[in-house]
N, CA, C and O atoms as CSV, one atom per row, in Angstrom:
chain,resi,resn,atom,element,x,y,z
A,1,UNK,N,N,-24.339,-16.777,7.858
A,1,UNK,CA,C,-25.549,-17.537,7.618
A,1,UNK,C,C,-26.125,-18.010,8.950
A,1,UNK,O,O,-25.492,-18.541,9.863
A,2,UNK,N,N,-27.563,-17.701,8.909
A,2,UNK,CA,C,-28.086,-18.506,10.391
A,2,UNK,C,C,-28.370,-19.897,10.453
A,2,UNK,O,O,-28.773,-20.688,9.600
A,3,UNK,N,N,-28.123,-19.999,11.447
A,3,UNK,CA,C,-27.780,-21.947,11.922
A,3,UNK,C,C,-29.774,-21.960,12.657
A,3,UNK,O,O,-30.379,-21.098,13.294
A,4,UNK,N,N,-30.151,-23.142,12.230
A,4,UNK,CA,C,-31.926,-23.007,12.772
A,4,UNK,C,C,-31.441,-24.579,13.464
A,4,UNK,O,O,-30.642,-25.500,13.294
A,5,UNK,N,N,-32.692,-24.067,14.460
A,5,UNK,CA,C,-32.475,-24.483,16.158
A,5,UNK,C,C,-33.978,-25.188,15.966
A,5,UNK,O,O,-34.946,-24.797,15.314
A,6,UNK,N,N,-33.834,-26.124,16.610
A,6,UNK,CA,C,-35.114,-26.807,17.335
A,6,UNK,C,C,-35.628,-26.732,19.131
A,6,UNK,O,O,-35.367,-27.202,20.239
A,7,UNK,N,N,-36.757,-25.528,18.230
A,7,UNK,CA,C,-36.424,-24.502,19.724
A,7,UNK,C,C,-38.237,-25.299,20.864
A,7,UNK,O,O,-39.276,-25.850,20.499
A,8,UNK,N,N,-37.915,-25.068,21.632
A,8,UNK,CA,C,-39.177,-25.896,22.573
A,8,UNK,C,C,-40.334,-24.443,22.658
A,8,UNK,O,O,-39.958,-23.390,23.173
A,9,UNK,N,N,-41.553,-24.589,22.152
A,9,UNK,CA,C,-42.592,-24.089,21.928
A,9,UNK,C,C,-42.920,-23.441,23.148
A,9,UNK,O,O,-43.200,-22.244,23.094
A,10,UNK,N,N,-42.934,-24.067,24.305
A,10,UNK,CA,C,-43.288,-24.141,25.610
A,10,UNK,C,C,-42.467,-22.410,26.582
A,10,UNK,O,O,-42.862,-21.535,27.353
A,11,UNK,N,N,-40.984,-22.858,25.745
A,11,UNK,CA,C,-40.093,-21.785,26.120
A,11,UNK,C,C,-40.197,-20.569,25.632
A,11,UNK,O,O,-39.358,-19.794,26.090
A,12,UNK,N,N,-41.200,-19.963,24.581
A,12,UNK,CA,C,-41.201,-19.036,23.421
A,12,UNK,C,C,-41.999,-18.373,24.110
A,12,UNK,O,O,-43.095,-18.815,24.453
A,13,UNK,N,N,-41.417,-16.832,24.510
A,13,UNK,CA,C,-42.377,-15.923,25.523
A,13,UNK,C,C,-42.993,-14.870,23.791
A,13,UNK,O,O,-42.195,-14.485,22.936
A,14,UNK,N,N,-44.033,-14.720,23.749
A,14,UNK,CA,C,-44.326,-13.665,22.703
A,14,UNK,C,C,-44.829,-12.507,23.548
A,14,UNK,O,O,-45.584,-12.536,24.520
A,15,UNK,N,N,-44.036,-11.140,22.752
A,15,UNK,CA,C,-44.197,-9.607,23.666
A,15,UNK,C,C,-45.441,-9.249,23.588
A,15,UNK,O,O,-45.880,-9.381,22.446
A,16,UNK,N,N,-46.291,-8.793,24.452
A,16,UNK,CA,C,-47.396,-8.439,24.830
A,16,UNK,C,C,-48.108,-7.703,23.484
A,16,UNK,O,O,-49.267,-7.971,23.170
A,17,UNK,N,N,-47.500,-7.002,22.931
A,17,UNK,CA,C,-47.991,-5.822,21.555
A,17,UNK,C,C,-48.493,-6.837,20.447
A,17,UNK,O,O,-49.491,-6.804,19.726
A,18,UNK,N,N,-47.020,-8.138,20.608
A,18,UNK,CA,C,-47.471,-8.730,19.061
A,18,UNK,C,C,-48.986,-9.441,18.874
A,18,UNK,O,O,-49.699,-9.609,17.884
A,19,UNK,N,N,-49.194,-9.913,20.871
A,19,UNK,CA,C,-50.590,-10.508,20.885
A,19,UNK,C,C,-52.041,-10.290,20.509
A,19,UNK,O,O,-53.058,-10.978,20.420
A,20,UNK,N,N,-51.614,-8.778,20.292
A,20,UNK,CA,C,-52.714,-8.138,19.457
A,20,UNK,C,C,-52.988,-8.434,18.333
A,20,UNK,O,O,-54.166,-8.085,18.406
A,21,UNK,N,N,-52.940,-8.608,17.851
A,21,UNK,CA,C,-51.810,-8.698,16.162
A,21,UNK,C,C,-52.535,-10.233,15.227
A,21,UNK,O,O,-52.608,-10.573,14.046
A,22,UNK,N,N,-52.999,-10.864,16.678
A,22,UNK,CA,C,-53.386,-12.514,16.002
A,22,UNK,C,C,-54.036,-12.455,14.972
A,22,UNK,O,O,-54.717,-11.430,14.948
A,23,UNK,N,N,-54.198,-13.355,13.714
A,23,UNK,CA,C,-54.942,-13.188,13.066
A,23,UNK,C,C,-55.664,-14.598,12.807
A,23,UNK,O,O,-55.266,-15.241,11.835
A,24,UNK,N,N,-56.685,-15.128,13.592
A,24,UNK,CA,C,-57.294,-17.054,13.400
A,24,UNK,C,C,-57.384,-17.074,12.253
A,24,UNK,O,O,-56.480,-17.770,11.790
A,25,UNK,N,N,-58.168,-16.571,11.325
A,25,UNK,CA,C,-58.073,-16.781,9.482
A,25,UNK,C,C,-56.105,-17.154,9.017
A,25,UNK,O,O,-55.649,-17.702,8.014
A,26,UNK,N,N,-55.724,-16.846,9.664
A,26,UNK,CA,C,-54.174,-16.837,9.082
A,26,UNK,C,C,-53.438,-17.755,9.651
A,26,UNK,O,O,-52.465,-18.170,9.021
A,27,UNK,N,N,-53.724,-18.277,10.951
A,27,UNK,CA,C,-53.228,-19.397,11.936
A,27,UNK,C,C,-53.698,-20.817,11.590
A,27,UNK,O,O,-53.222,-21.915,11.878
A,28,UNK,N,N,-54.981,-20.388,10.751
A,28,UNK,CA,C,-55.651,-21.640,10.029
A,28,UNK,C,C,-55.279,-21.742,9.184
A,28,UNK,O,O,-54.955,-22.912,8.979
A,29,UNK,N,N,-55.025,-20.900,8.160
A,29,UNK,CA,C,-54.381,-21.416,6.823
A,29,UNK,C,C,-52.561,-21.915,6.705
A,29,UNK,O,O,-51.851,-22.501,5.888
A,30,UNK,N,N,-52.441,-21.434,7.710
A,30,UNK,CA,C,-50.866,-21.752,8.058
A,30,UNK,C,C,-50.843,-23.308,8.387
A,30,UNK,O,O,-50.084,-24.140,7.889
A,31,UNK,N,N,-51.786,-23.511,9.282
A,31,UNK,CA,C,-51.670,-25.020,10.041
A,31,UNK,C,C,-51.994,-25.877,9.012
A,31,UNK,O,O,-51.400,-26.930,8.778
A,32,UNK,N,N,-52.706,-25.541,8.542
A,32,UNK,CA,C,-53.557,-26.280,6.578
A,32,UNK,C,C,-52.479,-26.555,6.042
A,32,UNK,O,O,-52.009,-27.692,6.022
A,33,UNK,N,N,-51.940,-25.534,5.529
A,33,UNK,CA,C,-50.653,-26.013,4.737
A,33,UNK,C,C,-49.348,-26.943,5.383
A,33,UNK,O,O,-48.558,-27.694,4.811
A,34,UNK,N,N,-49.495,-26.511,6.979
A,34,UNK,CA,C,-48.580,-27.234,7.137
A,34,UNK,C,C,-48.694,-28.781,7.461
A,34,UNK,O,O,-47.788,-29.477,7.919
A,35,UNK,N,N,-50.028,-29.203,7.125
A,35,UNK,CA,C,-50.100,-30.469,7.305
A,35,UNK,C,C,-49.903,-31.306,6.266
A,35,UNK,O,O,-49.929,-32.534,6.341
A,36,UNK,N,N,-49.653,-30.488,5.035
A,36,UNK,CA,C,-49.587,-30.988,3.717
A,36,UNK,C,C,-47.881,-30.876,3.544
A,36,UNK,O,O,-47.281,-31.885,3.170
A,37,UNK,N,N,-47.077,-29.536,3.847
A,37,UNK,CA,C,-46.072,-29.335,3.056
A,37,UNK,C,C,-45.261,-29.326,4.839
A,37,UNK,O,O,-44.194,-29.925,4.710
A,38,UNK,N,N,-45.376,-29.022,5.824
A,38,UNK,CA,C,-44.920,-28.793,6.819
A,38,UNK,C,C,-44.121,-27.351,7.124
A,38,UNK,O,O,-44.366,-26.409,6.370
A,39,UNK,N,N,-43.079,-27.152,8.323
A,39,UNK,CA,C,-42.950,-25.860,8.009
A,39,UNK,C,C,-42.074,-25.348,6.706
A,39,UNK,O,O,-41.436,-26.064,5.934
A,40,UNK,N,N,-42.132,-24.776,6.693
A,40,UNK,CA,C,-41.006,-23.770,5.114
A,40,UNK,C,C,-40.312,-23.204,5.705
A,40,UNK,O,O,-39.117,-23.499,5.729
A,41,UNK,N,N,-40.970,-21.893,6.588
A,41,UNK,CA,C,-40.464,-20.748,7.053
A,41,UNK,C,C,-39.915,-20.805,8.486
A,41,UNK,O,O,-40.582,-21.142,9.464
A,42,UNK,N,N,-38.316,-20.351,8.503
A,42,UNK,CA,C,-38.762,-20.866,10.400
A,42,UNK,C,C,-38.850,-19.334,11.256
A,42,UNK,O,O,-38.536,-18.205,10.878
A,43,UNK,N,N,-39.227,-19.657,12.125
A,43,UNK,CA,C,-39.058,-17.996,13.122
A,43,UNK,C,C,-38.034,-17.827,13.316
A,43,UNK,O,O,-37.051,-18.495,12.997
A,44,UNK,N,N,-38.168,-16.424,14.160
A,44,UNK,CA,C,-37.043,-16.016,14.793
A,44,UNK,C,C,-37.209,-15.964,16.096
A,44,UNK,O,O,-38.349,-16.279,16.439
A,45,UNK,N,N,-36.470,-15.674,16.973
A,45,UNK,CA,C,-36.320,-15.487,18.415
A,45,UNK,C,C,-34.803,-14.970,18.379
A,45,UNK,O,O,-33.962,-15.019,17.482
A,46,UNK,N,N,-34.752,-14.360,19.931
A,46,UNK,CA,C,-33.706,-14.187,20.447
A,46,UNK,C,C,-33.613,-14.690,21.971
A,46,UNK,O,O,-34.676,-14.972,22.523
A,47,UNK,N,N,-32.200,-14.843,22.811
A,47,UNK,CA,C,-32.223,-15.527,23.918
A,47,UNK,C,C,-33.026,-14.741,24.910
A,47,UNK,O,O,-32.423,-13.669,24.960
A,48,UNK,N,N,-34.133,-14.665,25.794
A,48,UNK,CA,C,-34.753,-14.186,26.790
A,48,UNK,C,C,-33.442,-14.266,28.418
A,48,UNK,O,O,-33.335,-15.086,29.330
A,49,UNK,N,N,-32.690,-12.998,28.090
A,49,UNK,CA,C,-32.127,-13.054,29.317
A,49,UNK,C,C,-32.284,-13.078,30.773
A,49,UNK,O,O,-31.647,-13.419,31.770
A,50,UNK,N,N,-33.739,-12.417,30.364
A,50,UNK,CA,C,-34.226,-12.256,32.165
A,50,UNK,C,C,-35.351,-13.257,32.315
A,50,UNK,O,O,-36.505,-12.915,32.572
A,51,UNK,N,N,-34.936,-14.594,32.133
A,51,UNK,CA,C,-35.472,-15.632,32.342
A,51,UNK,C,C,-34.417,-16.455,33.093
A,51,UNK,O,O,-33.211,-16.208,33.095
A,52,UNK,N,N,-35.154,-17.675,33.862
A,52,UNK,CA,C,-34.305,-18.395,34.456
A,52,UNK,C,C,-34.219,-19.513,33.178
A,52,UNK,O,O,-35.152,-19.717,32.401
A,53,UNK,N,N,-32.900,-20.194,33.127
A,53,UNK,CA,C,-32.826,-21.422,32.156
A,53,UNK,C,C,-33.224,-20.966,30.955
A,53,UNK,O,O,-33.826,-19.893,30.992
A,54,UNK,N,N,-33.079,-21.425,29.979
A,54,UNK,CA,C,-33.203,-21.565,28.333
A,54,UNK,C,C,-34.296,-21.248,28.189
A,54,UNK,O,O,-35.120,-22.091,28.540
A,55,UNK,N,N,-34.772,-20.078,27.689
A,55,UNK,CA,C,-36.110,-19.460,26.988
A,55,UNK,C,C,-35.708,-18.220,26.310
A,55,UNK,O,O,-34.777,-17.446,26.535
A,56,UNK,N,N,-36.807,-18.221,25.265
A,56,UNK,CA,C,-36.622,-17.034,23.601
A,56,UNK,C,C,-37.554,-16.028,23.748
A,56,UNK,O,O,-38.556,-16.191,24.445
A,57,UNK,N,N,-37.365,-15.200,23.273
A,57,UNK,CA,C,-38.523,-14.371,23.247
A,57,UNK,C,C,-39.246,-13.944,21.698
A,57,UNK,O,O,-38.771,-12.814,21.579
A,58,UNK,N,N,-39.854,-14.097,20.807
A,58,UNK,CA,C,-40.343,-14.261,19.749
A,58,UNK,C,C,-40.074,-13.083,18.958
A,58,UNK,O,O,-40.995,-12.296,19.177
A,59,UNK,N,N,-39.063,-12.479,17.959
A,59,UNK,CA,C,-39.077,-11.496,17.484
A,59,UNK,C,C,-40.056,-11.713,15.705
A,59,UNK,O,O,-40.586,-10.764,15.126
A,60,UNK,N,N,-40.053,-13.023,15.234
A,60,UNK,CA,C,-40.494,-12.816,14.062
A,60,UNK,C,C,-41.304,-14.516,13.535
A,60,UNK,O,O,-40.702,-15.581,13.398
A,61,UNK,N,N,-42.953,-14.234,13.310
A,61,UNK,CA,C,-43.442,-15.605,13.296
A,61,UNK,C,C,-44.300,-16.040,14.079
A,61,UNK,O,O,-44.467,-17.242,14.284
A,62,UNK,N,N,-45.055,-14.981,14.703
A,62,UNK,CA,C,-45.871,-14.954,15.554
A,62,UNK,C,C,-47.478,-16.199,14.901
A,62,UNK,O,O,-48.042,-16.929,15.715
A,63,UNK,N,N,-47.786,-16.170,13.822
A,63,UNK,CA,C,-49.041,-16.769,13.104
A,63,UNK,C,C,-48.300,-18.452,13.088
A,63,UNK,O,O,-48.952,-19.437,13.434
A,64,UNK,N,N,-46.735,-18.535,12.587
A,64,UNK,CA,C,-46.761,-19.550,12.538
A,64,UNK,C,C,-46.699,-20.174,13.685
A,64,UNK,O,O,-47.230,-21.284,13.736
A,65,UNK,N,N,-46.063,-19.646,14.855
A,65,UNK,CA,C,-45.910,-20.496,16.127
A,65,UNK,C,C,-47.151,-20.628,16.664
A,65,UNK,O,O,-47.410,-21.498,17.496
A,66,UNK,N,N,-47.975,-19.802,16.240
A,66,UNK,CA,C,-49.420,-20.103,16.797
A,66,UNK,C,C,-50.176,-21.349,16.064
A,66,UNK,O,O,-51.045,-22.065,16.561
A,67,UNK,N,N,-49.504,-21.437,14.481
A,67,UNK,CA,C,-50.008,-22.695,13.968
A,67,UNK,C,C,-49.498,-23.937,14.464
A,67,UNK,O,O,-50.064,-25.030,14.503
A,68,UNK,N,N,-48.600,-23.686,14.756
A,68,UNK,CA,C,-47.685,-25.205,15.843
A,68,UNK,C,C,-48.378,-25.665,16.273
A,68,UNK,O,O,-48.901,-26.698,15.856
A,69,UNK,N,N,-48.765,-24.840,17.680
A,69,UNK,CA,C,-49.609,-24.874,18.940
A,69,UNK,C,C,-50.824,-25.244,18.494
A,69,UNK,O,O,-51.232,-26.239,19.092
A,70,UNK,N,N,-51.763,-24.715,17.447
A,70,UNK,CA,C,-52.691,-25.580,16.942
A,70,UNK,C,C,-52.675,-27.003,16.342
A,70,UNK,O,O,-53.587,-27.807,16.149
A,71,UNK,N,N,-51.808,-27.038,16.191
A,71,UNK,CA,C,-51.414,-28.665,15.820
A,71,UNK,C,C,-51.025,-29.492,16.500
A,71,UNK,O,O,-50.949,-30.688,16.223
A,72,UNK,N,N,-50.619,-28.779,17.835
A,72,UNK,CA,C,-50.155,-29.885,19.094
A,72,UNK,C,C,-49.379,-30.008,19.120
A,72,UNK,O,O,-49.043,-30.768,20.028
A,73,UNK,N,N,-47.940,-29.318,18.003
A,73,UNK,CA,C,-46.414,-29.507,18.312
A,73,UNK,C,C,-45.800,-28.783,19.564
A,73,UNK,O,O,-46.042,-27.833,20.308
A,74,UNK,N,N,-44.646,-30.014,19.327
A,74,UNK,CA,C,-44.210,-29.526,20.812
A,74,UNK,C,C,-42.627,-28.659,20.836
A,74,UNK,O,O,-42.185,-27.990,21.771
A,75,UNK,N,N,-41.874,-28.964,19.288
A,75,UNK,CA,C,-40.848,-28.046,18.951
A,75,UNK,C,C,-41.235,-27.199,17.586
A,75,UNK,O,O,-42.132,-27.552,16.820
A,76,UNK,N,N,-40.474,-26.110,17.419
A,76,UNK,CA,C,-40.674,-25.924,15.984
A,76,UNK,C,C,-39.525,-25.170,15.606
A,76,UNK,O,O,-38.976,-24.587,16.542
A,77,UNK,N,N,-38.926,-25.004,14.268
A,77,UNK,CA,C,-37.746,-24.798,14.094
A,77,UNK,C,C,-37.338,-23.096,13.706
A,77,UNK,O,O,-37.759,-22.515,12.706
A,78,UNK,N,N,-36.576,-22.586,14.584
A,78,UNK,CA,C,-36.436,-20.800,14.163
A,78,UNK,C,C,-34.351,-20.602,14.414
A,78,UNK,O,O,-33.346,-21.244,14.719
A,79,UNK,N,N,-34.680,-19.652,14.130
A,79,UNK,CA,C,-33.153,-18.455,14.086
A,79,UNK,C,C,-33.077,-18.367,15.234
A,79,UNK,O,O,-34.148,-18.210,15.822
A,80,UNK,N,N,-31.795,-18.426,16.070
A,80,UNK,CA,C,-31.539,-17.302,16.988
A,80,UNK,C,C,-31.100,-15.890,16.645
A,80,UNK,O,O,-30.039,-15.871,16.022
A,81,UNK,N,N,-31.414,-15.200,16.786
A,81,UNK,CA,C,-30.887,-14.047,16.427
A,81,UNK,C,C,-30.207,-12.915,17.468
A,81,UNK,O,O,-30.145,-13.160,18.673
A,82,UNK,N,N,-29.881,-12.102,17.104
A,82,UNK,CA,C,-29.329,-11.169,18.266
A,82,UNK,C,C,-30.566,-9.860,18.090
A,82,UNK,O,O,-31.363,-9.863,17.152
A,83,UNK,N,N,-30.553,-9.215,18.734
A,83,UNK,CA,C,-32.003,-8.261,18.736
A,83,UNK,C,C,-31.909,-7.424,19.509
A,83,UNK,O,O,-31.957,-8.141,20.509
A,84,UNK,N,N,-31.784,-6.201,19.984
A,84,UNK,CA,C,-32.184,-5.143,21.175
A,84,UNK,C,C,-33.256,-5.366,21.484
A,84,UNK,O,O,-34.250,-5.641,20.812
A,85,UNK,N,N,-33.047,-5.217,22.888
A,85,UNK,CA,C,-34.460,-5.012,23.923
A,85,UNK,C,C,-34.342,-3.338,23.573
A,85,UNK,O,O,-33.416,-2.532,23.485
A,86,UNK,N,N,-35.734,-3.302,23.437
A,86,UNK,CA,C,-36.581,-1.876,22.976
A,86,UNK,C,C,-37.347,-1.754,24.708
A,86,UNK,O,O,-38.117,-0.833,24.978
């Protein structure tokens, strides 16, 4: 079972491909709800090794961490996971 982390927003590198991908209609309705019900769902990440110090790299949850950041949070709660670098 995965153990969820209160991971720092700040530290969350997202891979260049997924940035395409944004969708604002969907980052808005995410942040909507989460001001009512908060998060549900948490992301995923895995540890960013070729970083200095503690940082993730975003494998799953890209709309919601973007709804965070629209809301001004400064943690939000995901998986670590284990993952291949592709």
């Amino acid at each position: 079972m995965l153990k969820q982390h209160t991971l720092e927003i700040a530290r969350i590198r997202v891979p260049v491909k997924r940035r395409a991908t944004l969708d604002e209609a969907k980052v808005a309705a995410i942040a909507e709800d989460w001001m009512v019900n908060g998060q549900q769902t948490p992301i995923r990440c895995r540890v960013d090794k070729s970083a200095d110090g503690e940082a993730y790299v975003l494998i799953e949850g890209y709309h919601r961490l973007e709804a965070a950041r629209a809301l001004g949070e400064e943690t939000i709660i995901g998986y670590l996971v284990q993952a291949r670098v592709h």
